[in-house]
N, C-alpha and C positions, 0 to 999 in steps of 0.2 A: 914588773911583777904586780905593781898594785893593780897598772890598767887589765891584767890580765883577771887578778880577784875581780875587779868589778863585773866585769864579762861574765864570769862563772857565776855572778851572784845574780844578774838579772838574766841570764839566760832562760829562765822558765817563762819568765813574764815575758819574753819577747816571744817565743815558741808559739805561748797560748794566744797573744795579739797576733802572730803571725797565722794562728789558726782560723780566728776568727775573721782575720781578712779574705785569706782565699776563700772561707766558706759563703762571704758576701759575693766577692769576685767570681767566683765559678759557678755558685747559683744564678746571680746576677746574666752570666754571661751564656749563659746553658738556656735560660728562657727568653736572651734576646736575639737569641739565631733562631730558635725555634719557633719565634712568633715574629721577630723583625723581617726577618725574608721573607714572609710569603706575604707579608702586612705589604710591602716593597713593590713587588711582583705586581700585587693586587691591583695597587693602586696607580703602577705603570698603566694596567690591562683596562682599568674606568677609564685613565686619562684617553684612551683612544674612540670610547664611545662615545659616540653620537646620539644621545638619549637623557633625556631632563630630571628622571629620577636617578637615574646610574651619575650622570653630572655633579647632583646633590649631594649623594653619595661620596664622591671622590672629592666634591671642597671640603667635604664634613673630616675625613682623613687627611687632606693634603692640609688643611689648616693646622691639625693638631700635631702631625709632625712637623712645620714648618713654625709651631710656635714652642715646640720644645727646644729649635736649635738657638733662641733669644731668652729662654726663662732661663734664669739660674739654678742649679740644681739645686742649691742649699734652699730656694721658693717651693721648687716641685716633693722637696723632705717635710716641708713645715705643712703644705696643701696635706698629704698622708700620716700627719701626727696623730688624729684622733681615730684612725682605721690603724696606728703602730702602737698606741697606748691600748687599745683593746688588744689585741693580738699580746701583751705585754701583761695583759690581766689576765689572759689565760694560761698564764706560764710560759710563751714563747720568750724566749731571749732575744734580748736588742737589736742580735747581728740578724736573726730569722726575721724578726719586725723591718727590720733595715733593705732585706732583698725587696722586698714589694716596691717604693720608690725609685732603686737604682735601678731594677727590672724594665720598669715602666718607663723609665728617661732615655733609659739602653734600645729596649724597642722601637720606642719614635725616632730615634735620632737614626737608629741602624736602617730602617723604613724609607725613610725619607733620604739617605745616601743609596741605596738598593733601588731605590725610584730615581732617581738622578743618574744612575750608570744605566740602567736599562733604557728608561724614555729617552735617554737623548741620544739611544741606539735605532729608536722607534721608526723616526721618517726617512732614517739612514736606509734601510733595510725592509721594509717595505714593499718600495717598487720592484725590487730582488724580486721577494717573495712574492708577489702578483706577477711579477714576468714567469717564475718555477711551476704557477699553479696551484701555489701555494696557502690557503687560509688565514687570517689574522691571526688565530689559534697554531697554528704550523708553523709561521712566520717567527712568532715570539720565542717557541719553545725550542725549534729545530736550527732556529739560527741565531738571533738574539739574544736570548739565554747564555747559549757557549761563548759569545761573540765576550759578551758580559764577564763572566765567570772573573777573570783576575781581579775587576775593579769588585767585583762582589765578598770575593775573599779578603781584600784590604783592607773595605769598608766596616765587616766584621771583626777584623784584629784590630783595626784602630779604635773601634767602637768598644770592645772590648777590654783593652787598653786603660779606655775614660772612667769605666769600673773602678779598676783603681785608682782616680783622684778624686773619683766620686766618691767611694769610699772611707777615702780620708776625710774629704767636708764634713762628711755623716759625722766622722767621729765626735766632730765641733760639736753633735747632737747629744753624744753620747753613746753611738751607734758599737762601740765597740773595738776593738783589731788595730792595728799600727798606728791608723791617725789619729786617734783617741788617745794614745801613749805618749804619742808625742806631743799631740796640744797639751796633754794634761801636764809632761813634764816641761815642757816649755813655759808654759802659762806658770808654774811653780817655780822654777829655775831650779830644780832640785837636783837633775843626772843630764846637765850636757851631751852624756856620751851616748846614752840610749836615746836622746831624740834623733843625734847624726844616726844611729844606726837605724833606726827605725826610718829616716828617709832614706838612706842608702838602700835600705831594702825592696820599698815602695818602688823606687824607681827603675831600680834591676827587675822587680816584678812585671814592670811596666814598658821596659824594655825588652824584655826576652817572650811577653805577649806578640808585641810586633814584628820581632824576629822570627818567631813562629809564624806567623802569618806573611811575611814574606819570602820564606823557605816554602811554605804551601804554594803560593803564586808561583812563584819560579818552576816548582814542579808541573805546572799545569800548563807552562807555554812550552809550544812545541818545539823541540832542538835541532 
């Protein structure tokens, strides 16, 4: 009975931290599909050119995504602290301030796996599409792409996924939503049971992203 009072009594605050997570998490993850894939795509499509400014172009990309997958997020939070304290001055709230870094780490990292499924599709398929008639531009989209698609869809739900422990780091920041609730009670010792629940939740959160994205895949091979 008592564990049951306690439950009833922090249920808001877990709701409100619960809200404020998905709202990092599914902001976060809404702008890194929408900019990660075609950043991805993109930068498969330089890798195949043969030309000095388009070459520059694509270390200029391939470096930044290949250097977010070695930065720590909790670096890439503290680089966007004084673009999150203005945003913070203008009355955004922590968690609004907090999508702009996860956004940004989510993109690179989603980019740079959507370049890795695709390019090492690239010299596979190729000779195909020159034997077809086919165009570098035909090649990529008409074969490559689809060829692509399941590691595309994984690459996204795991990327995804990372939202939520990046999330939780942020909290370390102050950023708001479950990981904040939990450091904060942890760091106090004050309610043991809302920190287990607040990770329990994190990771069913973080679990059932993946799951989703692997019930997508499976839809998309053919039976």
């Amino acid at each position: 009975m008592a564990c049951k009072a306690r439950l009833s009594a922090m249920f808001p605050t877990l709701i409100n931290a619960l809200r404020e997570t998905l709202f990092m998490v599914l902001s976060a993850s809404l702008i890194t599909i929408v900019f990660g894939i075609p950043l991805g795509i993109l930068v498969a499509n330089l890798a195949a050119v043969d030309n000095k400014p388009v070459r520059g172009l694509y270390y200029i990309f391939f470096s930044l995504m290949h250097l977010a997958k070695f930065i720590p997020y909790l670096l890439i939070m503290l680089l966007f602290i004084p673009l999150m304290n203005w945003l913070i001055n203008k009355h955004y709230s922590y968690s609004v301030a907090s999508v702009i870094p996860l956004a940004t780490a989510g993109v690179l990292l989603l980019a740079h796996r959507i370049y890795t499924a695709t390019f090492s599709l690239y010299n596979q398929w190729q000779a195909t599409g020159k034997a077809m008639g086919a165009s570098k531009f035909q090649t990529f989209w008409l074969i490559i792409l689809p060829e692509s698609l399941p590691e595309i869809i994984t690459a996204s739900s795991k990327t995804c996924a990372l939202m939520v422990g990046f999330s939780t780091i942020g909290g370390a920041l102050g950023a708001g939503g479950l990981g904040q609730l939990a450091i904060e009670k942890s760091i106090n010792q004050t309610d043991p049971l809302i920190v287990l629940t607040s990770i329990a939740i994190l990771v069913v959160l973080q679990q059932l992203i993946e799951y989703t994205g692997n019930i997508v895949v499976r839809q998309t091979q053919p039976r």
